[in-house]
ZAZABA-573540 format. One line per 2 residues: number of its first residue (from 1); for each residue x, y, z of C-alpha. Coordinates in steps of 0.001 Angstrom, whole numbers, plus 500000, padded with zeros to 6 digits. Layout:
<sites>
NUM> X/Y/Z; ...
</sites>
This chain:
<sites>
1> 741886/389280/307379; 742002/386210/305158
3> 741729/383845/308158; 739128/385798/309985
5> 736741/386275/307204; 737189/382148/306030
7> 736458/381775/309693; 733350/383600/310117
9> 732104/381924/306936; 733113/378275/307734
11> 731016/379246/311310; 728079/380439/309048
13> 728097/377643/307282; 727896/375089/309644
15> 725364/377014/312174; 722600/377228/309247
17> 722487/373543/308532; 720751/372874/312133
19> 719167/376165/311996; 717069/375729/309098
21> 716858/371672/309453; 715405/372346/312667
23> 712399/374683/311314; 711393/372262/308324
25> 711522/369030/310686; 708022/369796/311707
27> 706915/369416/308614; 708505/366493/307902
29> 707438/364370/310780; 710450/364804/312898
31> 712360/362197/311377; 715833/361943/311302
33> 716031/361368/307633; 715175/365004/307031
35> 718725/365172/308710; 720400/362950/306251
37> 718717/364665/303337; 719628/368107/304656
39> 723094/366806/304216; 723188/365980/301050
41> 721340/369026/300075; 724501/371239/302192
43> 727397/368881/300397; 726060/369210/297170
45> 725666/373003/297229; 729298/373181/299066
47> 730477/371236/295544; 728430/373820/293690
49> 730255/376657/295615; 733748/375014/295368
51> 732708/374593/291493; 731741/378723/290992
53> 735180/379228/292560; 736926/377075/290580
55> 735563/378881/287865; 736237/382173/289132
57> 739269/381959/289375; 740368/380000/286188
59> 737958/382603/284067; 737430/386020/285651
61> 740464/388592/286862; 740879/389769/289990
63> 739163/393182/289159; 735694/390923/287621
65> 736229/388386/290643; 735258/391134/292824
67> 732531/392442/290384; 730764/389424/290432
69> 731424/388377/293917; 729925/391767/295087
71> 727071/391620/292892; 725945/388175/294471
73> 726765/388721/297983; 724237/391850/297629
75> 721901/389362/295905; 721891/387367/298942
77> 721584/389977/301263; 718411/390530/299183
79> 717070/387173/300471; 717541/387789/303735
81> 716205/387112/307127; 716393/383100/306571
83> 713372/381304/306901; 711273/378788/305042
85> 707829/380174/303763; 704592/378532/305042
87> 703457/377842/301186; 706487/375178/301198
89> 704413/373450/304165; 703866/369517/302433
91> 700399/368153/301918; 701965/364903/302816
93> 701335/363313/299816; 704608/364460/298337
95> 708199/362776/297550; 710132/363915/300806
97> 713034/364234/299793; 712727/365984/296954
99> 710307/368380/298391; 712810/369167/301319
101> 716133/369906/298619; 713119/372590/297115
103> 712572/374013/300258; 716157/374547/301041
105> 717348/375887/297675; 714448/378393/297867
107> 715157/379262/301298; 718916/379443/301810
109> 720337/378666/298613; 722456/381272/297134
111> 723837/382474/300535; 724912/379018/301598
113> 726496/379015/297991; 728503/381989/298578
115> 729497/380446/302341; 730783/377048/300692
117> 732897/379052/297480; 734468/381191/300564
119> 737326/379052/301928; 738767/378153/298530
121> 738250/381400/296853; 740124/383348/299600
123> 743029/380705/299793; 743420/381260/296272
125> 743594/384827/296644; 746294/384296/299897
127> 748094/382030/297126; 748965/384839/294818
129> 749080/387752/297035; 751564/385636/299235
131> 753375/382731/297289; 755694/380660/299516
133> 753202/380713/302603; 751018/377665/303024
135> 747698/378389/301918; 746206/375088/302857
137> 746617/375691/306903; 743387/378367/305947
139> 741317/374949/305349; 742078/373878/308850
141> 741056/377159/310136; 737896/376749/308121
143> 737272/373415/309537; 737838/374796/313249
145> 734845/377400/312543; 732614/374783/311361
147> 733633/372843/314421; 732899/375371/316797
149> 729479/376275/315473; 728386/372411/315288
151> 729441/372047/318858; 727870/375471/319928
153> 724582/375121/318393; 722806/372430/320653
155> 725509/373692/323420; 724893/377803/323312
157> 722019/378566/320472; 719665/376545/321121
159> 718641/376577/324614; 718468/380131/324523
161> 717294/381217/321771; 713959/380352/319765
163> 713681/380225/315569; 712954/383946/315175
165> 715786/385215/316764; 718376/382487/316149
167> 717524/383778/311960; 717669/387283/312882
169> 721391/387088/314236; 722393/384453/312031
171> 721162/386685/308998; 723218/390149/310723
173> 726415/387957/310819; 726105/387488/307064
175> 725472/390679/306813; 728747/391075/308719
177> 730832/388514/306634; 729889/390188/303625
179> 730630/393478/304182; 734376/391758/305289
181> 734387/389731/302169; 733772/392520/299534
183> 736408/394691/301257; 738703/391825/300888
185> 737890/391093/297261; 738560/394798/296526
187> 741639/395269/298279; 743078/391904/296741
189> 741720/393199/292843; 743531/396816/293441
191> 746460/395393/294935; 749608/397158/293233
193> 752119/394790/294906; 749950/391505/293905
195> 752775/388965/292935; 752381/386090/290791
197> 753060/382283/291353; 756705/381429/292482
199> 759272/379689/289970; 758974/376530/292561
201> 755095/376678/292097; 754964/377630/288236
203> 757469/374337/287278; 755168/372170/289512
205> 753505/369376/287587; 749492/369390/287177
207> 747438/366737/288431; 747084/363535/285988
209> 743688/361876/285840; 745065/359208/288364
211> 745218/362080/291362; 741628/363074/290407
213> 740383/359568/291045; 742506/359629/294182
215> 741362/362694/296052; 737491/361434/294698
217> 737690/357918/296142; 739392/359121/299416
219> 736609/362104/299985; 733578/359539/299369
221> 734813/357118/301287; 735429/359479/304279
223> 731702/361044/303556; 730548/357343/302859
225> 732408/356277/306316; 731142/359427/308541
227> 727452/357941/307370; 727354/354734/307618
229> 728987/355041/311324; 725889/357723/312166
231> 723389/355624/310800; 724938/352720/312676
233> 725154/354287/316370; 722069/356047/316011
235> 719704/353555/314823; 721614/350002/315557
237> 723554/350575/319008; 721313/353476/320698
239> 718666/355731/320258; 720244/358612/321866
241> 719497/362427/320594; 722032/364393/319246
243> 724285/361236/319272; 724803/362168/314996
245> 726816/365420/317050; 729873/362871/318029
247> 730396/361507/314698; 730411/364844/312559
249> 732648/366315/315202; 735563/363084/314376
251> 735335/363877/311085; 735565/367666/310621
253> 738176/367053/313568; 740245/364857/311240
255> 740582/367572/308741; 741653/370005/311158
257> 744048/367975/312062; 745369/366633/308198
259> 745600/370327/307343; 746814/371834/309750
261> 750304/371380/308644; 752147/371648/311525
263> 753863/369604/314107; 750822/368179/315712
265> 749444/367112/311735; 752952/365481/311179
267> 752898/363437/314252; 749459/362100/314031
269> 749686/361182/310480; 752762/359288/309576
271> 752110/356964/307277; 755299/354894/307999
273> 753308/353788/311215; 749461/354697/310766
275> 748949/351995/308305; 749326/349266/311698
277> 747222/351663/313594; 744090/351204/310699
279> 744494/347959/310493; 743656/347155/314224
281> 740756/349306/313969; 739510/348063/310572
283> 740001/344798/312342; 737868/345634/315558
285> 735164/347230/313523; 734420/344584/311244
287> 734990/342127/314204; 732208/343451/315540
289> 730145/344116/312791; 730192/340257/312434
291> 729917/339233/316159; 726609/339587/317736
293> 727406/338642/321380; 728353/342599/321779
295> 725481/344444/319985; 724068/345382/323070
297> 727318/346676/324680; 726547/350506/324394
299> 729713/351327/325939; 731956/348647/323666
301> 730010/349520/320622; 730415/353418/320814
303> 734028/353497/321536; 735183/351220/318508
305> 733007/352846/316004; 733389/356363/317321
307> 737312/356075/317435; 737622/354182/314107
309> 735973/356936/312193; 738290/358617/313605
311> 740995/356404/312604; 739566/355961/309168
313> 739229/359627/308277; 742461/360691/309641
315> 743732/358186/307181; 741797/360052/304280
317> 742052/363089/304721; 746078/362458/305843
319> 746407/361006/302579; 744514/364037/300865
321> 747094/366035/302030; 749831/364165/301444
323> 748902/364043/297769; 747607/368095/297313
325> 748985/369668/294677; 750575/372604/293988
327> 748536/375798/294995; 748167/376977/291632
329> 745811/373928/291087; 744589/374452/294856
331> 740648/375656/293695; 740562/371800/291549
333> 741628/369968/294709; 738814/371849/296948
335> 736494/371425/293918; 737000/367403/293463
337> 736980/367062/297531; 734016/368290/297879
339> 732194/366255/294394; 733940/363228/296517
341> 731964/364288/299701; 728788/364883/297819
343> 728790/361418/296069; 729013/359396/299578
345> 726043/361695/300991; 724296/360987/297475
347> 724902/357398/297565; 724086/356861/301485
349> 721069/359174/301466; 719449/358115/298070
351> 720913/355367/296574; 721006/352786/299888
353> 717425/353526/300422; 716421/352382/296710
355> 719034/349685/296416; 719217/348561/299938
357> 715685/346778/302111; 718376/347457/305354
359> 721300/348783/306769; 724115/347487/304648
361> 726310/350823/304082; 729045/350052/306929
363> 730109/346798/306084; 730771/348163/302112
365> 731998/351207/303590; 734761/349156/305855
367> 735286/347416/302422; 735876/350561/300390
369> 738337/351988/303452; 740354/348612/303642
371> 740820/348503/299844; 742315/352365/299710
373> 744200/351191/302445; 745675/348908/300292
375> 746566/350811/297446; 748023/353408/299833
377> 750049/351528/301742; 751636/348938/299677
379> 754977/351079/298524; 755242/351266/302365
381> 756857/348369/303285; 756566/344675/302109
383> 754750/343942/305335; 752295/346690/304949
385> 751536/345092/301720; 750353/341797/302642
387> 748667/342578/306189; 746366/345313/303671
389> 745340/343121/301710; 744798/340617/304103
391> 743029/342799/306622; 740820/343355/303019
393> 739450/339717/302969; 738936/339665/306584
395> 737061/342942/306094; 735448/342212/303403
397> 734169/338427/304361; 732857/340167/308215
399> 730795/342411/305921; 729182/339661/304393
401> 728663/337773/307006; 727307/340752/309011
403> 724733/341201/305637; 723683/337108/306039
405> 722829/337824/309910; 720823/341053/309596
407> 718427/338414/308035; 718043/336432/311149
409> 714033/335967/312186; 713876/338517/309530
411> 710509/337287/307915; 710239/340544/305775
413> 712356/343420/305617; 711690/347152/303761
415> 713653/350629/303986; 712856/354458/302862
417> 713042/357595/303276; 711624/356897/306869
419> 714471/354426/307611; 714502/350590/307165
421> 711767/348086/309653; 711967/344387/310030
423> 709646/341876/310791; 710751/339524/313164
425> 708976/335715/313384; 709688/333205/316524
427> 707515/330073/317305; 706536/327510/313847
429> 703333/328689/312326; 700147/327080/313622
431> 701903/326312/317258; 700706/328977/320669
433> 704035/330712/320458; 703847/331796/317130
435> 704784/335678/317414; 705609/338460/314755
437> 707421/341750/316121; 707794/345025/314179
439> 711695/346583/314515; 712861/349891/313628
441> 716705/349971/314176; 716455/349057/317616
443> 712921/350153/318446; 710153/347910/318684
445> 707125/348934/317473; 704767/346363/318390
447> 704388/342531/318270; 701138/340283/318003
449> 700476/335905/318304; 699448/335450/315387
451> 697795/331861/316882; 694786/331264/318641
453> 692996/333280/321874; 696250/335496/322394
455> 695868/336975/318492; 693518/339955/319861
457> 696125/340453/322828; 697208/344199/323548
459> 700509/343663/323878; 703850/345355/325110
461> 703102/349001/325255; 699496/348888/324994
463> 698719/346203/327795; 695204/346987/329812
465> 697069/348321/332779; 699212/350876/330585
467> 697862/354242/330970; 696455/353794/327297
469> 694776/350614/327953; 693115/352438/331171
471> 692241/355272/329630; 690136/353276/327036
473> 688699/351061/329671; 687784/354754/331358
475> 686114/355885/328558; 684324/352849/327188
477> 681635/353499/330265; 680064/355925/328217
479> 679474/353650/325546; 681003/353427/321998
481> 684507/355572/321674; 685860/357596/319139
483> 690286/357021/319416; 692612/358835/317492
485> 696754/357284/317850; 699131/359545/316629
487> 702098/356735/315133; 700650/353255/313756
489> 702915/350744/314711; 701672/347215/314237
491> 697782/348412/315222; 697886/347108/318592
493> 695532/349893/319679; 692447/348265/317458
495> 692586/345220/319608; 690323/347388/321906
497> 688115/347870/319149; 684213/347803/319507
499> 681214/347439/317511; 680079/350672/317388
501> 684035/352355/317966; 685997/354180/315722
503> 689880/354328/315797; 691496/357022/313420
505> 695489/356133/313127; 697933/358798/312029
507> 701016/357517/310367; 703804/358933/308076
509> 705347/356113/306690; 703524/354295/304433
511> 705579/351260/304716; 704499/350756/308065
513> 700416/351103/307107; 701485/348551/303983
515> 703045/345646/306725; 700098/346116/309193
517> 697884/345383/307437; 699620/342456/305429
519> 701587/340986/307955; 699920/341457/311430
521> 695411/341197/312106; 695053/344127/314750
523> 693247/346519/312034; 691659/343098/309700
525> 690395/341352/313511; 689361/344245/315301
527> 685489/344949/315257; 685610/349029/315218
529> 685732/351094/312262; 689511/351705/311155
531> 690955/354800/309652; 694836/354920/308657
533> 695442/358676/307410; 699328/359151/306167
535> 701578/362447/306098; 702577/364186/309484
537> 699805/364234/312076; 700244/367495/313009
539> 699861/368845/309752; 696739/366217/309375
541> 695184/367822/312583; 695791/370567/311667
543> 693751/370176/308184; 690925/368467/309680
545> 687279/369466/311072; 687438/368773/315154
547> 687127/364853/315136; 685767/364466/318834
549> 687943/362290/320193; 687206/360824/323482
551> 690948/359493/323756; 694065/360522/321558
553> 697202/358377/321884; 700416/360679/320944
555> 702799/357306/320701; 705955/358730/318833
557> 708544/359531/321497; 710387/356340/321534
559> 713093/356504/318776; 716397/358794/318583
561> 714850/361406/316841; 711877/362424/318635
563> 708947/365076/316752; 709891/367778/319035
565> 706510/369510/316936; 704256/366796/318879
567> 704775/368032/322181; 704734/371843/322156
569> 702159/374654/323810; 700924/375136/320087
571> 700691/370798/319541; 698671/370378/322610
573> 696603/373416/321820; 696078/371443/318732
575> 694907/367912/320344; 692545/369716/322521
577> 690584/370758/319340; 689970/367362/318590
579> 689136/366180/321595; 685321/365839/323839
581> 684749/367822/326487; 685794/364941/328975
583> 687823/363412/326522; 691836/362667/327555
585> 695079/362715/325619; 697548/360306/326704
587> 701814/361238/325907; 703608/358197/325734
589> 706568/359117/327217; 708303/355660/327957
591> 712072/356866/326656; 715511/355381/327546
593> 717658/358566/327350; 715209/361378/327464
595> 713709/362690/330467; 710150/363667/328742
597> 707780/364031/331597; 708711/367067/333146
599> 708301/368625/329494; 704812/367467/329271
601> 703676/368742/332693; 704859/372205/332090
603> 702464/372162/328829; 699469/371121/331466
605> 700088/373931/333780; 700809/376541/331062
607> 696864/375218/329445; 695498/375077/333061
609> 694978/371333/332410; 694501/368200/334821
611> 697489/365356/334302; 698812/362261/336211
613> 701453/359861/335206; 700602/356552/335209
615> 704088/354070/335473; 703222/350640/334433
617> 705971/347823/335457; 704154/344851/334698
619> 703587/341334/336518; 707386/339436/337201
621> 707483/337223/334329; 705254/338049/331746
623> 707491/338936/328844; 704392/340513/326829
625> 704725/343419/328930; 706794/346459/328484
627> 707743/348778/331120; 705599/351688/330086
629> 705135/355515/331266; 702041/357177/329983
631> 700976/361018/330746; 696977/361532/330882
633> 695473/364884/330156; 692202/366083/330455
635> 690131/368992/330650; 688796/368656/334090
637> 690031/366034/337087; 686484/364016/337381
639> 688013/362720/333704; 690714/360960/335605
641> 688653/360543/338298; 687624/357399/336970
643> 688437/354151/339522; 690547/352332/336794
645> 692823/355216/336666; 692913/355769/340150
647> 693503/352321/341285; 696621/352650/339128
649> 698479/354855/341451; 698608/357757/339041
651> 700240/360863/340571; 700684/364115/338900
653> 703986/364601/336563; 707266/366168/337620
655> 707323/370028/336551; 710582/371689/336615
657> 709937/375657/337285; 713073/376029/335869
659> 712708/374509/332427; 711638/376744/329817
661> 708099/375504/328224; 708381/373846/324677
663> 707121/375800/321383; 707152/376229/317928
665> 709840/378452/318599; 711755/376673/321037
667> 712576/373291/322805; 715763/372395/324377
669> 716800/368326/324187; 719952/368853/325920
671> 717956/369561/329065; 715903/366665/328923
673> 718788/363795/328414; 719160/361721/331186
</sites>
């Protein structure tokens, strides 16, 4: 009973974080910070719900326990189905983050509460009803559950089933696990056999302040670690979807396997030998960190950093174990954990972006792992001693060294909520070669010469023989244009500017608006009229009168996260509002790891559209040029009729019967990856 209810409550708990993340990403442009802030939102209201049973059980009996416990599980049931109101929808002139930890608390607060105070509250409960048994083994069995329903949400939820009905069963299972829960609270209250703590457990000593700081610094620094290695893989090695899936699963992996007490815990963690084992990996991981010769090795890169999360949070949460206390104190331990994982969410997801213009967070995380390491495993053996602290200063001088190269080229460098951009200079000033690029992790968003003829270039993406730049060239026969570009970038579009044209840009991070216009001349050089309107263009669109638009540029399906809400039935419905009667839209789809145009041509044939893909490799050579796939849409064919996009050999996009078609209520990324 104990483990089954933990374990429907642990799998709760962990299905509602992509759940609800997923419904409020839309508003939020689709960016994979709303991720990282979701997290922090779910650790600190797992410390919150570690922290009200904590309380409970050092203030309230067993009979109020399940008094109040009832009373707010029937609360919560009150709240039910799950599922953010539209009057939380953002303006887009609002603090993000901020505005998304509202959302959440309004929307799922109290029953995620109640989830998170589960697992300790009920091991507490085992504790007294059952002294002797382990009642720590129930956290690995919480730990499985959350497993299970990270795993099986992109997996088994998602592909088959849209936002309405993924809340409606999510909401009956709670309604499930509470029913359990308040049978289990009552039972335990009116238990006439309860027994108190054994004699072995009541002449245990309490935990000094000393322990405190140790099961604080060894929970950030985990939370700090897990991060810092998503960040890293996701935005600095490969902008792969779903990737952040790999790391979470190491880490809630590694508590399974600290707790779970057994044989297989015991052989994995033995200190007497791990401490070599996290040295080689600290060692490889800031080896690389430093050395740039490998940053492009996907498979290299993945496999160090994957496994030596692993390695590192074994090694934390081993050592959590090894220093719990007694069970008495067991609702403290679960309660300091958890402020320990809330503090590295709090200072990755708001305190790097404020300190921090880039990606620093894994070197000092490396740092902060080495140095515990150190402590740890110096009463280990004189030789454990000295190759910690030694594997310290090599950690610890690859970190900065790591910090001095992220500077390389770097003419200017800035980081928020939206995630940290560099711009890159090559060439001297004044000479032909004189270039700027625009970097976002590994994405490039644009580059421009800032010298001479080649200064009102299109360049890489946006070259005249990309779809986009034929498109234009189609349109521009009927005289002055009217473009709208959904994602800024450096402004290369304006360098087709016209007297007489207009070109609206839609653009959530401000950032990005700030450095066009400081440090590149697309939007200052161009002749047309220039608009730059911030906050989520969907939302924008969706605000606005019909603009007339003879072409619209969706550009914003390049990066790890893509805006799943920019390429749905309802999206395109959307675009064709805006848009002339012969006017086309045109889907970048250029994307290393997803498999986008088959999603796009099911959205045609569901709106009884015309659509070719035009595939643009480029002359051998010319390194201006990027390889570039671009999706035309249009109203009617004699739109892409036009001998500029015919001579292109356009052909109509793939359509998979199969696939489902995208909506509001449903996409399916796993589909698409290639």
């Amino acid at each position: 009973m104990y483990a089954g209810t933990i374990f429907l409550s642990s799998f709760l708990l962990f299905l509602v974080q992509p759940l609800i993340a997923r419904q409020i990403l839309p508003w939020f442009g689709g960016t994979a910070a709303v991720w990282t802030t979701c997290m922090l939102f779910f650790q600190t209201l797992l410390l919150a719900g570690y922290a009200y049973a904590h309380a409970a059980e050092a203030k309230l009996g067993p009979r109020r326990q399940a008094l109040v416990h009832t009373a707010l599980l029937a609360l919560a049931l009150a709240t039910l189905p799950i599922a953010p109101a539209e009057r939380w929808k953002p303006l887009g002139t609002e603090e993000p983050i901020s505005h998304i930890l509202l959302v959440l608390g309004a929307t799922v607060g109290l029953p995620y509460l109640l989830l998170a105070s589960t697992s300790p509250l009920l091991q507490a409960w085992f504790a007294r009803a059952r002294p002797g048994l382990d009642p720590y083994r129930l956290f690995a069995v919480s730990n499985l559950a959350s497993l299970l329903a990270l795993l099986g949400y992109p997996l088994a939820v998602e592909p088959f089933l849209g936002n309405r009905e993924q809340v409606f069963w999510w909401s009956l299972l709670f309604a499930v696990f509470a029913v359990l829960c308040v049978a289990l609270a009552w039972s335990v209250s009116s238990a006439s056999s309860l027994k108190t703590n054994s004699l072995e457990e009541e002449i245990a000593p309490p935990p000094n302040r000393s322990d405190y700081l140790l099961w604080l610094a060894l929970s950030a620094t985990g939370s700090v670690l897990l991060l810092a290695v998503t960040n890293h893989v996701t935005q600095n090695v490969a902008a792969i979807p779903m990737l952040w899936l790999a790391p979470l699963t190491l880490y809630l992996l590694t508590f399974i396997l600290a707790f779970e007490g057994g044989r297989l815990g015991r052989l994995l963690y033995r200190v007497e030998v791990y401490w070599s084992v996290l040295l080689v990996w600290l060692g490889g991981m800031a080896w690389l960190l430093a050395d740039d010769r490998f940053q492009f090795d996907l498979g290299l890169q993945l496999a160090m950093f994957l496994s030596g999360l692993f390695v590192g949070c074994l090694f934390c949460h081993g050592e959590l174990y090894r220093s719990r206390p007694a069970a008495r104190h067991l609702t403290a331990f679960y309660l300091t954990i958890s402020a320990g994982g809330a503090l590295g969410g709090l200072l990755v997801a708001v305190a790097a972006p404020l300190v921090f213009n880039l990606h620093y967070e894994l070197g000092l995380a490396l740092v902060a792992l080495a140095a515990l390491a150190a402590v740890r495993f110096a009463p280990v053996h004189p030789v454990a001693r000295w190759a910690s602290l030694a594997a310290l200063l090599a950690v610890a001088a690859c970190a900065a060294y790591d910090g001095a190269r992220l500077h390389r080229n770097v003419l200017e460098s800035q980081r928020n909520f939206y995630g940290a951009i560099r711009v890159k200079e090559y060439g001297e000033p004044g000479g032909a070669y004189h270039l700027r690029r625009l970097v976002h992790g590994m994405i490039m968003h644009g580059e421009q010469y800032m010298e001479g003829d080649r200064r009102r270039e299109a360049t890489t993406y946006y070259t005249p023989t990309s779809g986009i730049g034929l498109a234009i060239a189609a349109a521009r026969k009927r005289g002055p244009i009217k473009v709208g570009v959904i994602g800024l970038g450096t402004g290369t579009l304006a360098a087709y500017g016209r007297r007489g044209d207009e070109f609206r840009f839609y653009e959530i991070n401000p950032q990005v608006e700030e450095v066009a216009r400081r440090l590149f001349a697309y939007l200052s050089d161009t002749e047309a009229k220039v608009e730059v309107v911030l906050g989520d263009a969907r939302l924008n669109l969706e605000r606005e009168p019909p603009q007339g638009f003879d072409v619209l540029a969706v550009d914003a399906f390049s990066s790890d996260s893509i805006p799943v809400h920019l390429i749905t039935m309802e999206a395109l419905g959307l675009y064709l509002r805006h848009m002339k009667p012969d006017g086309v839209i045109a889907f970048h789809v250029s994307n290393r790891f997803l498999e986008l145009p088959p999603v796009v041509g099911r959205l045609v044939r569901e709106h009884r559209l015309q659509a070719v893909l035009v595939s643009d490799d480029g002359k051998d050579g010319d390194e201006d040029h990027t390889r570039t796939d671009w999706v035309l849409i249009a109203r009617n064919a004699a739109a892409l009729a036009a001998k500029e996009i015919a001579a292109a050999d356009a052909k109509p996009p793939e359509e998979r019967p199969a696939w489902r078609t995208w909506t509001d209520d449903y996409s399916n990324l796993v589909q698409i990856l290639k």
